[in-house]
C-alpha positions in Angstrom: 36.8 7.2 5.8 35.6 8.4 2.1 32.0 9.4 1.6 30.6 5.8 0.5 32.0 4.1 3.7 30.3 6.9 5.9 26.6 6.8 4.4 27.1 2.9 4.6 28.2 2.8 8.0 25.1 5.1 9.0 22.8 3.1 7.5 24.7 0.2 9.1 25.1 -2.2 6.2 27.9 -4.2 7.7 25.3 -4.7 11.1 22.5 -5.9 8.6 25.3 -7.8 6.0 24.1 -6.0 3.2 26.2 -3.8 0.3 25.1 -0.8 -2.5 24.6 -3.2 -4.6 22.0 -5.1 -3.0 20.5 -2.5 -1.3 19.9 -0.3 -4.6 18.4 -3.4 -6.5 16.2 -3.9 -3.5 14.8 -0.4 -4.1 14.3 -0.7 -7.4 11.9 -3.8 -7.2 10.3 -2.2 -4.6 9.9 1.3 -6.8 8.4 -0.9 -9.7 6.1 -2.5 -7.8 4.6 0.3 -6.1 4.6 2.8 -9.0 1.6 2.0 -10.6 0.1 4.5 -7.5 1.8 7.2 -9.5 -1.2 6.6 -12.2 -3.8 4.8 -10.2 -3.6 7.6 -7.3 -4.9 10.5 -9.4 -7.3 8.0 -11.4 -9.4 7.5 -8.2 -9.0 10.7 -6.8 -9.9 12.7 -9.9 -13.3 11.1 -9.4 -13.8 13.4 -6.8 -11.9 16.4 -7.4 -12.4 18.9 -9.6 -10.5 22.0 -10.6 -12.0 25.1 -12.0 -10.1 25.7 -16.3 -8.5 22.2 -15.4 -9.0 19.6 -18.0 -9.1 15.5 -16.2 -6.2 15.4 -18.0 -4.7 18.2 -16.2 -6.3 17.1 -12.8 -4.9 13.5 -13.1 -1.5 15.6 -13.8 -1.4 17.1 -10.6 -2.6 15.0 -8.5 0.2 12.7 -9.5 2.6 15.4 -8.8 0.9 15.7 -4.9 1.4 11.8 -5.3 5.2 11.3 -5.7 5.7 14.7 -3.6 4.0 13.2 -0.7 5.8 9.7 -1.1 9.4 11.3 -1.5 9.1 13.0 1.7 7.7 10.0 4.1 9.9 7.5 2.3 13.2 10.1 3.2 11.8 10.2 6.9 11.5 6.4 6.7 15.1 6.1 5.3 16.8 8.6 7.6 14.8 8.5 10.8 13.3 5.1 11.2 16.8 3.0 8.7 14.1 0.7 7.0 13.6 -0.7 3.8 10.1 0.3 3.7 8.1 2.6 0.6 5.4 4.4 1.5 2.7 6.3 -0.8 -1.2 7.7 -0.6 -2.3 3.9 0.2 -5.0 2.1 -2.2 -8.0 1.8 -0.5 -8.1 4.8 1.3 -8.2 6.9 -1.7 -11.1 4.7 -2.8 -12.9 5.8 0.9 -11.9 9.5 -0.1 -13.0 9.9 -3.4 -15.9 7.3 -3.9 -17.8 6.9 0.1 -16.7 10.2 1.4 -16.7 12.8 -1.1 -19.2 11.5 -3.9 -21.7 9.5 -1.6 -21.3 11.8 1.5 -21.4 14.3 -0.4 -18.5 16.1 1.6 -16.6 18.5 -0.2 -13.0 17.2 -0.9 -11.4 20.4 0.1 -12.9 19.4 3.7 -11.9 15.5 2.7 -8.3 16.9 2.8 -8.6 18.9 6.1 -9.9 15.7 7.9 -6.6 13.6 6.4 -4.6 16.4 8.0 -6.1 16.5 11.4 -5.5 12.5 11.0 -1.9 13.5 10.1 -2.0 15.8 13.1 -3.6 13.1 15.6 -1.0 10.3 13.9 2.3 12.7 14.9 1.3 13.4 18.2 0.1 10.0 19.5 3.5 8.6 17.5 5.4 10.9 19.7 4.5 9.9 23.3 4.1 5.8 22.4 0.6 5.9 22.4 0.6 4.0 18.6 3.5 1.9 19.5 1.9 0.7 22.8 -1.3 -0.1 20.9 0.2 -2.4 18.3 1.9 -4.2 20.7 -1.2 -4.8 22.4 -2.0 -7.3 19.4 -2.3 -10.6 20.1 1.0 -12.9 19.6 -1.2 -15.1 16.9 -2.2 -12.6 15.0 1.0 -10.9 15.0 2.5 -14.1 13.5 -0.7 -14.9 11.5 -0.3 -11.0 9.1 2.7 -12.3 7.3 0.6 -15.2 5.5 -2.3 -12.9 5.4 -1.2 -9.9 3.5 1.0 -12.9 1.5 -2.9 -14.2 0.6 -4.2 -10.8 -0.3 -1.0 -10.2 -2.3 -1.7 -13.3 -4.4 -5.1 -12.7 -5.1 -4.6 -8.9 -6.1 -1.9 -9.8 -8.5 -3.6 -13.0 -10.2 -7.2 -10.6 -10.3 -4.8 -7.7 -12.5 -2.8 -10.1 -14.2 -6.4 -12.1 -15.6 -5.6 -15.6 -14.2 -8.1 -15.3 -12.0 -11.3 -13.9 -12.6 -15.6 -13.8 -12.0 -17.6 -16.4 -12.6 -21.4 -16.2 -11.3 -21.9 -19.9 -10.7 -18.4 -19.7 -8.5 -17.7 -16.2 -7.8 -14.2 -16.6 -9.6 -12.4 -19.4 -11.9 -9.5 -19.7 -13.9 -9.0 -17.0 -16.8 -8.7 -18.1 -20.2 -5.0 -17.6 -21.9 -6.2 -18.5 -24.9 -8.8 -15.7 -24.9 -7.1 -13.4 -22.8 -3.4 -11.8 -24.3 -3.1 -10.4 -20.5 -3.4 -13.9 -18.8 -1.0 -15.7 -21.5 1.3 -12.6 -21.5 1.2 -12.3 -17.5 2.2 -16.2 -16.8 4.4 -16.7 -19.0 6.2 -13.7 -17.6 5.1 -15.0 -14.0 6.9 -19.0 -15.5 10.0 -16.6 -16.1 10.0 -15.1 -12.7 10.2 -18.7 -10.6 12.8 -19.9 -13.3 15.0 -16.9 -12.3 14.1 -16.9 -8.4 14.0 -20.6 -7.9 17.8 -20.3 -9.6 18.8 -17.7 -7.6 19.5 -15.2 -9.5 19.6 -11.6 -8.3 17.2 -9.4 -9.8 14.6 -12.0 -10.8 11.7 -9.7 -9.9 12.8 -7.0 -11.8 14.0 -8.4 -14.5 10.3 -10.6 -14.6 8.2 -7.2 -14.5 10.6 -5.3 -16.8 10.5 -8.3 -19.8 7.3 -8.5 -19.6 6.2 -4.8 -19.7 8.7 -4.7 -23.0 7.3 -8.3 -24.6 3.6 -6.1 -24.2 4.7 -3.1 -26.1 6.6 -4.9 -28.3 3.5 -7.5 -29.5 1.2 -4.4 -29.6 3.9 -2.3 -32.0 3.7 -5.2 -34.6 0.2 -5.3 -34.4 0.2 -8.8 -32.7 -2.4 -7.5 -30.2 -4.8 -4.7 -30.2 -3.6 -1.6 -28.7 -5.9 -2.0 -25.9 -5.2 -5.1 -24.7 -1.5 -5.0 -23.5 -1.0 -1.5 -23.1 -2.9 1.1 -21.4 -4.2 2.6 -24.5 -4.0 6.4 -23.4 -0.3 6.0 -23.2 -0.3 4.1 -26.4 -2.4 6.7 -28.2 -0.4 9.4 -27.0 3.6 7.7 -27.8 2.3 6.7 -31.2 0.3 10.3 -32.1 2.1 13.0 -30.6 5.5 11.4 -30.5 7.7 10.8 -26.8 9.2 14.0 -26.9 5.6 15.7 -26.5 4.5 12.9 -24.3 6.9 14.0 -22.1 6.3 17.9 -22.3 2.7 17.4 -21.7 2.6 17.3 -17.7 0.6 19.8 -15.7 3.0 20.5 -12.8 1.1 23.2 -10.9 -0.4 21.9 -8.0 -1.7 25.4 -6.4 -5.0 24.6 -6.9 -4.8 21.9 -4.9 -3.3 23.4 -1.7 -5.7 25.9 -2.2 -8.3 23.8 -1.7 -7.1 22.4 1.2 -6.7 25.9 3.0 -10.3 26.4 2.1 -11.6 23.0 3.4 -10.1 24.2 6.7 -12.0 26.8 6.8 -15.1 24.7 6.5 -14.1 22.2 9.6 -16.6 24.4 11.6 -19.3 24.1 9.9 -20.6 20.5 10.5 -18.5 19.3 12.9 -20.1 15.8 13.5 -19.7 15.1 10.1 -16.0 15.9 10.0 -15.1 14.0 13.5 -17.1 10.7 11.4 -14.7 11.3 8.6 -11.6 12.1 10.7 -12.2 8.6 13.0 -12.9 6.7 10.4 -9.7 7.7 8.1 -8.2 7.4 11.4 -9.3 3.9 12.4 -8.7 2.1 8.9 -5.0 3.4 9.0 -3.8 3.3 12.1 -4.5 -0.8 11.7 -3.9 -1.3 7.9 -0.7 0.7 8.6 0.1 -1.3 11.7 -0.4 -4.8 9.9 1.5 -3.6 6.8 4.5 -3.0 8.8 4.2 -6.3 11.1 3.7 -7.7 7.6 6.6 -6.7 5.9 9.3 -6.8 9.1 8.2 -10.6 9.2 9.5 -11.4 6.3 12.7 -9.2 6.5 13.4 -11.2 9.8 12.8 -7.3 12.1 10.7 -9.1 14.5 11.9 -9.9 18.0 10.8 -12.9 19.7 7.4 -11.7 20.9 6.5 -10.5 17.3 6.9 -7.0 17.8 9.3 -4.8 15.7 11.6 -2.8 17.6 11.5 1.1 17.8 8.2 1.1 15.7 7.4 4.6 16.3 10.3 5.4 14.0 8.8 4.1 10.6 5.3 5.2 11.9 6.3 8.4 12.3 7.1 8.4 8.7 3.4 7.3 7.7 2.1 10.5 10.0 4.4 12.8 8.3 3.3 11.9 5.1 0.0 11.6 6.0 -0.2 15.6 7.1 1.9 17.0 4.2 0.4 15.0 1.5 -3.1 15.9 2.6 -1.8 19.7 2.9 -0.5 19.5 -1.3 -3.5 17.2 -2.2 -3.6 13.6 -1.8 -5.3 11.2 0.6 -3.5 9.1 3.4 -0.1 8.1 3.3 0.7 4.5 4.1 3.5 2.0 4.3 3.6 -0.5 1.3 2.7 -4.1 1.1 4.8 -4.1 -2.1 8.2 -3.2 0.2 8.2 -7.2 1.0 9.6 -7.1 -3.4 12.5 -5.2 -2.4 12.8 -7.3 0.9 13.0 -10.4 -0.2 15.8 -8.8 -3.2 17.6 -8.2 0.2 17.0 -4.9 1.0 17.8 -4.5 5.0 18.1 -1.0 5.5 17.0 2.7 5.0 19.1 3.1 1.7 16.7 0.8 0.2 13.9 3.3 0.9 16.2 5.7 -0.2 16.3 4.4 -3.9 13.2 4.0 -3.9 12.0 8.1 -3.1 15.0 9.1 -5.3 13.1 7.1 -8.1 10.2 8.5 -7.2 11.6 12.0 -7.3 12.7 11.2 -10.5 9.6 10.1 -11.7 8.3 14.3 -11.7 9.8 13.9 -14.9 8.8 11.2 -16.7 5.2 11.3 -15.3 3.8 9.7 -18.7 5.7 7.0 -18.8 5.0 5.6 -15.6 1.3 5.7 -17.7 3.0 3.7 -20.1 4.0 0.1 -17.8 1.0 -2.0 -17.4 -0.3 -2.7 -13.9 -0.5 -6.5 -14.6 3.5 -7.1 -15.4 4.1 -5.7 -12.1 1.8 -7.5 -10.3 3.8 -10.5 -11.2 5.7 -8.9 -8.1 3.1 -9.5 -5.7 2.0 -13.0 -6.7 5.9 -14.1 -6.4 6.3 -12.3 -2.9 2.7 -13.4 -1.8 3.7 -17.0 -2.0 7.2 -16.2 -0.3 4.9 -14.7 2.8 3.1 -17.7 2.8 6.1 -19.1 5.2 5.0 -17.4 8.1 2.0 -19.8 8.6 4.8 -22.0 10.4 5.3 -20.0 13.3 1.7 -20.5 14.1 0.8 -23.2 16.8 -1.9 -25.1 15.1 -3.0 -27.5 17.9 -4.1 -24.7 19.5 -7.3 -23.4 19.2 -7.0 -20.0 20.1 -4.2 -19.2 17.5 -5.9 -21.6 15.2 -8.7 -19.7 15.3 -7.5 -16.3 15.7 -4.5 -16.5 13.2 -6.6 -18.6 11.0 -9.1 -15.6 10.8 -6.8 -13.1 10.5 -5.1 -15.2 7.2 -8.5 -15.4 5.7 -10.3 -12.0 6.2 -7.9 -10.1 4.2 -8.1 -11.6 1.1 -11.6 -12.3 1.3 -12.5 -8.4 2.2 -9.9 -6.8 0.5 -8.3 -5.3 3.9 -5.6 -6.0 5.9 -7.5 -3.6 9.0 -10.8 -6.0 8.2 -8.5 -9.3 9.0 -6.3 -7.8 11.7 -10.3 -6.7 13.6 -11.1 -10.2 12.7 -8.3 -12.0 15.1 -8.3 -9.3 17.6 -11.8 -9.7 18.2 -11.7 -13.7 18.4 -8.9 -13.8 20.5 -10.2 -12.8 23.5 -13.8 -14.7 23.3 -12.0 -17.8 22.6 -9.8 -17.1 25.3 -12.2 -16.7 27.6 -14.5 -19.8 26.1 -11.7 -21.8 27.1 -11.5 -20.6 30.4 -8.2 -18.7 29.8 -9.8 -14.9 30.2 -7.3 -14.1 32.7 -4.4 -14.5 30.4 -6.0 -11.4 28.1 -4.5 -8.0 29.6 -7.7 -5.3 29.7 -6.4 -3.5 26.6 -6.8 -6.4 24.7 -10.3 -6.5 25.7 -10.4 -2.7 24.9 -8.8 -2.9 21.1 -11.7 -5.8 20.6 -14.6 -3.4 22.1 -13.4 -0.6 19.9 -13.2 -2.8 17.0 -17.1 -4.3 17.4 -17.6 -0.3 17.7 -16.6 0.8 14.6 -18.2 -2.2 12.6 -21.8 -1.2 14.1 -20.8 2.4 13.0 -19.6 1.1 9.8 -22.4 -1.2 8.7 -25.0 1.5 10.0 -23.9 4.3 7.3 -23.7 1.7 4.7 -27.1 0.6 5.7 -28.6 4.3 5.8 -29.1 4.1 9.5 -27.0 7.0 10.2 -26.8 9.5 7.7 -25.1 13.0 7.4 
């Protein structure tokens, strides 16, 4: 048995009937549709941290390096340890809750912001390794576990129509159509979207890729000829500095050491002692929105990929949570907020991708990435959101495994689909169904049928909301 038949037969691609071929495309979608984090990681986080004879450049420079390094090594625990297809980097979201509520409104230093992602790290391994995460998740109700598919497939279409300009605010309706005619982004993004369902609807392998990759090109290629403003297709920062200091020096320009960050983190360890309410509050509450954006992700994604057994769980989940937890610790010890699987792995899915060596491809890429750091600057965010708004409608399919007639997983699953998009969260719509599920059960005169830690996961849920909505209210301050 040569080399190639090995690493295929541990990654079992005869057991999932997949090849290298697939597999490796797979990963590539799922790399392009999740490497915008590469630049939008450090843009958020550089909000908040700040590095003594560092320019922002500099700063943006290496917290992208503590970006892919952090991804690389979950996604190789995901593709050796748990075998699947799943990409994983410092999730969206959360690094908004590090830099903007916890570090700039807190006030909390963000070298004590990084200690309280490791001690979440920390808390993540350990309850990963006796079950205690696993057993939780299962603990989810079987409508809403069928209900996150369609839900994140929601919140996927409205993120990628919002970047891609086709939706967008309107005061007398919140939102309305944008208009192509006015906007090169919105003409540029659908007709590179139009291109996308040709390809898919046809068939044909690669049509996500090949959709995000034509279109990224067709948007340099109209700003070069002066079609467009510079602006307006391309980031201009990345246009400014191709067309001034030449690709060669673009490249060459990358701030790699990322000391300073790990150096901050050893000092905000030191400082855990020093208000230790305040860091518990910011060590639950990192805690809380990952453990269940994390958990719904991954029901998410496994639904559409076909993982999920007949009660909707995915077996040995402890495996690719485990890889979230790793991540987690060592990206918060090199710099970066929490590490969390990826919405955009359901690209590489639905290419086909069955199996670790799909998340293999896609931390390879990522590795590679150290070196072309500017150029990742250099593909706008709205071609590959044309990945999401294909995938989100794909997702949509899992509103058929939902009964209906009934009103408990009407209501529940029906709450759960609608919450995400609405709030932006997948936790926020997973809180929403698991706290209905029980009331209406019991409304209905089915309590009994709802097992006590169902009633618990509700409680703790209603628990952190009043915590929530008491800090954002000034209620409780720090």
């Amino acid at each position: 048995m040569g080399a190639s038949d090995t690493l295929a037969a541990y990654f079992g691609f005869d057991e999932h009937e997949t090849d290298y071929r697939t597999e490796t495309l797979a990963g590539v979608t799922t790399f392009l549709a999740m490497a915008y984090i590469i630049v939008v990681n450090p843009a958020i986080l550089a909000e908040a941290i700040t590095i003594d004879g560092y320019t922002d450049a500099q700063t943006r420079d290496v917290i992208a390096i503590a970006t892919i390094l952090a991804s690389v090594l979950a996604i190789g625990v995901m593709a050796f340890w748990a075998n699947r297809p799943f990409g994983l980097a410092p999730g969206m979201g959360l690094n908004a809750f590090f830099a903007f509520t916890v570090v700039i409104i807190l006030g909390v230093p963000w070298e004590l912001a990084l200690a309280a992602v490791f001690v979440e790290g920390i808390i993540f391994i350990a309850l990963t390794a006796v079950g205690a995460r696993k057993y939780i998740i299962e603990l989810f109700p079987e409508p809403v576990k069928f209900a996150v598919g369609a839900g994140i497939g929601v919140f996927l279409l409205f993120l990628g129509l919002q970047e891609m300009e086709v939706v967008v605010g309107y005061d007398a309706t919140l939102l309305t159509l944008g208009n192509v005619l006015e906007s090169p982004v919105a003409a540029l993004s659908l007709t590179g979207l139009a291109l996308t369902f040709f390809l898919y609807a046809r068939g044909t392998r690669g049509s996500i890729i090949i959709g995000i990759l034509t279109t990224a090109v067709a948007g340099w290629l109209l700003t070069l000829l002066d079609v467009v403003s510079p602006g307006s297709l391309v980031p201009e920062p990345a246009y400014d500095q191709a067309t001034n200091d030449g690709l060669l020096s673009m490249l060459l320009s990358v701030e790699y050491d990322i000391t300073p960050l790990i150096s901050g983190f050893v000092d905000g360890l030191g400082m855990m002692a020093d208000d230790p309410l305040v860091f518990a509050l910011v060590v639950f509450t990192f805690f809380f929105v990952d453990f269940f954006d994390t958990a719904g992700t991954l029901i998410g994604v496994s639904q559409i990929g076909g993982f999920l057994d007949d009660e909707g769980d995915l077996p040995e989940i402890e495996r690719p949570l485990m890889a979230d937890a790793v991540g987690t610790t060592f990206g918060a010890m090199i710099g970066t907020s929490t590490v969390t699987t990826y919405i955009e792995s359901s690209t590489g899915i639905e290419e086909g991708g069955r199996t670790g060596f799909t998340a293999l491809i896609v931390g390879v890429l990522f590795l590679a990435a150290l070196l072309f750091v500017p150029l990742m600057r250099a593909i706008p965010q709205y071609a590959t959101y044309i990945a999401l708004v294909v995938v989100g409608i794909i997702m949509l399919q899992g509103v058929a495994d939902i009964d209906w007639q009934d009103p408990v997983w009407a209501i529940s699953a029906g709450l759960t689909i609608t919450i995400m998009p609405l709030t932006a969260s997948i936790a926020n719509g997973l809180a929403a169904g698991i706290i209905s599920y029980p009331l209406i059960k019991a409304a209905i005169g089915e309590a009994r049928d709802v097992s006590p830690g169902q009633w618990v996961l509700a409680i703790l849920f209603v628990g952190y909301f009043a915590i929530y909505f008491a800090v954002e209210a000034g209620q409780i301050t720090f």
